[in-house]
N, C-alpha and C positions, 0 to 999 in steps of 0.2 A: 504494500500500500504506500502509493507516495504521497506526501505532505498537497507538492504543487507537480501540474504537470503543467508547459507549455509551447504551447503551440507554433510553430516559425520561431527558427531561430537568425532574426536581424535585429537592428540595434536594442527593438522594442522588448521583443524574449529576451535575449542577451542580460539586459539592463532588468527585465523580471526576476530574473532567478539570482541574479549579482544582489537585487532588494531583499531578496530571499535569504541569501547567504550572511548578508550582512544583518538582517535582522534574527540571527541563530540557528535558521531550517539546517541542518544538517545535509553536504551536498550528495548524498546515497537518496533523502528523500526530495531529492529534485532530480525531473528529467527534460530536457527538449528533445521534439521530436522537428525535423525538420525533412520536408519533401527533397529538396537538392539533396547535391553530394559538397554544399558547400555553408557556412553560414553567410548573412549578409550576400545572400547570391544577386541582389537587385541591385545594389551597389556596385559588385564587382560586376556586372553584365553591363547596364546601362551608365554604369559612368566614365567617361574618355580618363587617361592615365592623367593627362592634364589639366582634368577639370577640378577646380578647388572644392570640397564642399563644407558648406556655408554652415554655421552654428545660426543664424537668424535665415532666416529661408522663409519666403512669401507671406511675411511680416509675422511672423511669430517672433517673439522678442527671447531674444537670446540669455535666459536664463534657468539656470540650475535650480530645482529644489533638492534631487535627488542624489545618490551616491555616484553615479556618471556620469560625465560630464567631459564636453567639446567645446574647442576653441576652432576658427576657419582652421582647416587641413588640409592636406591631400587626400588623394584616395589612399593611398601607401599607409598615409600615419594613420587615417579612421579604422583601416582595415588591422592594420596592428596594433591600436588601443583595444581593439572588439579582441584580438588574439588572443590579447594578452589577460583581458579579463575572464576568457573561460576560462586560460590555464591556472591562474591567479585562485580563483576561487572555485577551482576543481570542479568544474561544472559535467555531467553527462551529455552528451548531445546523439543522437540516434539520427546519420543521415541517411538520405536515400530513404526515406520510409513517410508513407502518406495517410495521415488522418482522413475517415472516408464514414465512423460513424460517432456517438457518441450516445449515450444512455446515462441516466440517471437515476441511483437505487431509491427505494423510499428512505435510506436513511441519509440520503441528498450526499453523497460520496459518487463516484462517477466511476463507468467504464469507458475507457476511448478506447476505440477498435480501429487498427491501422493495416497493411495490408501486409503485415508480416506479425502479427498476435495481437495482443490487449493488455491494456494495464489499467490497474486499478487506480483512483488516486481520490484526495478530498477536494483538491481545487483544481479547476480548469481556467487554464488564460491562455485567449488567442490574439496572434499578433502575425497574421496573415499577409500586412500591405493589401493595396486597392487595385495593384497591376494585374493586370491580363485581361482582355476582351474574347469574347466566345469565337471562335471557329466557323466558319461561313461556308456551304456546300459553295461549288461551281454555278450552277445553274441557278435563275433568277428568282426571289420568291415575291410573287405579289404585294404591292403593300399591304391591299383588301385582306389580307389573308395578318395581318400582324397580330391578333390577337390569337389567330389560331396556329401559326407556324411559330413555334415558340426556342426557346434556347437555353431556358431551363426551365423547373417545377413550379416553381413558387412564385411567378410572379403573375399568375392567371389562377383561380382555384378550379382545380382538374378533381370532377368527381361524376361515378355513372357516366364515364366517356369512353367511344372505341379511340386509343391516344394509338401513335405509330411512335415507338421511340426510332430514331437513326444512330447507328453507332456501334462500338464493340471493343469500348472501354470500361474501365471504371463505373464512371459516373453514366454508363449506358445501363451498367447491372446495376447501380443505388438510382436509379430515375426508376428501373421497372420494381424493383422490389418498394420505394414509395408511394407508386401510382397501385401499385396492386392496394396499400395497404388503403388507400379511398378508393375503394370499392371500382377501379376503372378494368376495362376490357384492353390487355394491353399485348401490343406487336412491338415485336424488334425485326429489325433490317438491319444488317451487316452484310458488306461487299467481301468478305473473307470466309472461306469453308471452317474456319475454326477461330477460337478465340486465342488468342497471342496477347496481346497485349493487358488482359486482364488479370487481378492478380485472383487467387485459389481460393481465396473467401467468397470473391464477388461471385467466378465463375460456378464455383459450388452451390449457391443461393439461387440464383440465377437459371440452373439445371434442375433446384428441385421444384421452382417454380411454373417450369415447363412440366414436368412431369405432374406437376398437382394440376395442370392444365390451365393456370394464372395466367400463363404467358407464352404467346405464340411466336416459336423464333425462328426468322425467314434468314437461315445463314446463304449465303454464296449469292446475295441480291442486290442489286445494283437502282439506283433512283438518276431517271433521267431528267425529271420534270416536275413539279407541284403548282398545281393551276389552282384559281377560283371557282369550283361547283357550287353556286348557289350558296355560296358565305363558306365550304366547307372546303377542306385541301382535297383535293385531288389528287392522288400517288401517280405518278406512271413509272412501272417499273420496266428496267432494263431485258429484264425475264418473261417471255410470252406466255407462260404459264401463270404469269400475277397478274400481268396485265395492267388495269387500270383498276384501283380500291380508294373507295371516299372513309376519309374519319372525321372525324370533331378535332383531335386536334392534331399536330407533328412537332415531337421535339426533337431537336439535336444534340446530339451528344459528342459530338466531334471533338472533343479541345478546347482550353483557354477557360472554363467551368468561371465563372464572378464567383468573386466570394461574397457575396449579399447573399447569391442562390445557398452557399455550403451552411451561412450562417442560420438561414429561416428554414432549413432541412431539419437542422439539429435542435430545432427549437425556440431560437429566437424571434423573439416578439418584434415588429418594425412599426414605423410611424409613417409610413407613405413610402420615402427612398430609404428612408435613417433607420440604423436600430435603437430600440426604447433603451435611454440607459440609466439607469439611476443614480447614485452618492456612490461616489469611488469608482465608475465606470463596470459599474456589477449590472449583469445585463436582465431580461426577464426570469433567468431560470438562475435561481440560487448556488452562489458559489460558483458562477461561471461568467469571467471577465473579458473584454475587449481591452486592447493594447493600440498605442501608436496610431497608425494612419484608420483605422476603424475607428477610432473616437474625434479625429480632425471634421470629421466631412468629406464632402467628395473628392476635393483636392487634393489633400492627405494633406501630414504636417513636416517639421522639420526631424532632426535626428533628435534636439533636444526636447522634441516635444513626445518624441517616443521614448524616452530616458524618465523624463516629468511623469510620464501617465504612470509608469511602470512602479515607480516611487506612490504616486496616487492611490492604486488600487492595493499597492501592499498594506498601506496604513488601515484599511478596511479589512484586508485578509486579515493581518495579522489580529486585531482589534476584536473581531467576531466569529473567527473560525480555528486558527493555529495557536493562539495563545504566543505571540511572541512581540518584539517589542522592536519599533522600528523611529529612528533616532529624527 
C-alpha cells in the first residue's frame, strides 16, 4: 500500500513527491508512474536546446511557495535540477508504463491499474500536462455529423446506442469496455487481423466481452468513408461483405487520447471544459488531486506554477489524510 501515488512524472509529479518527501512520507511509500521512457518528456521533446525556459511564463508571477524552485535556465540546467531531485530524494519512478484505469475502495484508498499490474495506494495525484490533440482518420468527416463522429467518450452522453468504436489500441478496449458499461450496442473496427498494439489486460477484457457477446469485433476492416444519413454516420467499409452500416454514433480511437477524456472516464466531475476543483486542488472524488497544467486552464501554467500547486495540494494531503507535516 502506498502513502501517494502519482501520476506523470514532469516538473509537476516531480515537485509532488519531493513535497512528499520532505514532508516525512517515506520514499518506499511513494511511487511515479510515468507513460515515457523518460521524465519531463515534454520539455525534453518540445523544447529547442537553445530555448531559455522562463521561471515567469504567460504572466504567472514568478514565485516560490514551495520546496522547488526555478530561476530562467536552460533546458540543460531544468533538466538536471529535475535529475537531481529524484536522485536526491530517492524517489521511485516506473517508466514506460500507462495509467488506463482507476477504482476506488469504499474505504476511499484507490487501485490504479496500469498496463503492466496494479497498485494499491491512499492518494492519487495526476499531473498529466494538456499536450496532445486526438488522431484524425484520412478521409473527411462531415461537420453535420460533429456530435455524432466523436473522439472520445465523454464528451456527448452515449447511452442505449449502436456506437462503432475505430481503432485497436488501448483506449479502443477502455472506450468499449465503458460504452458496454451504459448499456450501448457496441462494434469495433480494426484495419489489422490481430491486436498488436494492445497491452494483455485490455486485450483480455476486451475478448471476454466479445465472447459475453457485448461486443462485436470486425478485425481485418478497413473504413473508406462516413457520410451524413439522415443526422446518422454512415460507415462504408473497405470490405464488401460490410458494406454500408448506419449507427448513432463513431468514435475514434486512433491516438493522441485528451486528457479531459482520461480525467471524466475515471470519475471526475467537470464544469463545462474545467474540472470541479475544490480547496487544495482535490478534485470531485476524495483523495484524488490535479497537479500543474490541469489546474492552470486551458493554456496551462509555468514550471513554477507546477512546483506551487504540488506544494498546494500536499498541505491538504498531508492535513487530512497522511498525518504528516509540511513546512
Amino acid at each position: 500500500m502506498y502513502d501517494l501515488l502519482v501520476i506523470g512524472a514532469g516538473p509537476a509529479g516531480i515537485s509532488m513527491a519531493v513535497e512528499a518527501r520532505h514532508a516525512g512520507v517515506d520514499p518506499s511509500k511513494i511511487l511515479l508512474i510515468e507513460k515515457t521512457e523518460e521524465h519531463s518528456f515534454s520539455i525534453k521533446k518540445y523544447y529547442p536546446e537553445s530555448k531559455l525556459v522562463s521561471a515567469n511564463y504567460k504572466g504567472f508571477e514568478a514565485k516560490c511557495t514551495g520546496v522547488m524552485c526555478i530561476l530562467d535556465m536552460t533546458k540543460h540546467e531544468t533538466i538536471s535540477y529535475l535529475d537531481k531531485a529524484i536522485l536526491d530524494n530517492q524517489l521511485i519512478v516506473h517508466y514506460g508504463e500507462t495509467v488506463w484505469k482507476l477504482h476506488q475502495n469504499e474505504d476511499k484508498s484507490f487501485i490504479v491499474y496500469t498496463d503492466k499490474g496494479e497498485y494499491h495506494c491512499k492518494i492519487v495525484t495526476i499531473a498529466i500536462g494538456i499536450l496532445g490533440k486526438p488522431n484524425k482518420p484520412e478521409y473527411k468527416i462531415p461537420a453535420t455529423l460533429r456530435e455524432k463522429a466523436l473522439f472520445d467518450v465523454t464528451s456527448v452522453n452515449i447511452t442505449n446506442s449502436k456506437v462503432l468504436i475505430i481503432g485497436g489500441g488501448d483506449s479502443a478496449s477502455e472506450y468499449c469496455q465503458y460504452l458496454v458499461q451504459n448499456r450501448n450496442e457496441v462494434f469495433l473496427s480494426y484495419r489489422k487481423n490481430e491486436f498488436t498494439r494492445m497491452n494483455e489486460i485490455n486485450r483480455e477484457s476486451l475478448l471476454e466481452l466479445e465472447k459475453e457477446e457485448k461486443v462485436k469485433i470486425l478485425l481485418g476492416s478497413g473504413i473508406v468513408a462516413v457520410e451524413d444519413r439522415d443526422g446518422k454516420p454512415c460507415v462504408k467499409f473497405q470490405e464488401e461483405k460490410l458494406g454500408e452500416q448506419i449507427f448513432d454514433f463513431v468514435v475514434y480511437a486512433l491516438g493522441g487520447t485528451t486528457p479531459n477524456n482520461f480525467l471524466k472516464m475515471i470519475g471526475i466531475e467537470f464544469d463545462g471544459a474545467e474540472p470541479i476543483l475544490r480547496e487544495h486542488y482535490e478534485t470531485s472524488v476524495q483523495g484524488l488531486f490535479l497537479l500543474g497544467d490541469l489546474t492552470a486552464g486551458s493554456k496551462g501554467g509555468s514550471i513554477i506554477w507546477a512546483f506551487n500547486s504540488a506544494n498546494t495540494a500536499m498541505q491538504k494531503i498531508c492535513t487530512d489524510y497522511l498525518n504528516c507535516k509540511i513546512d
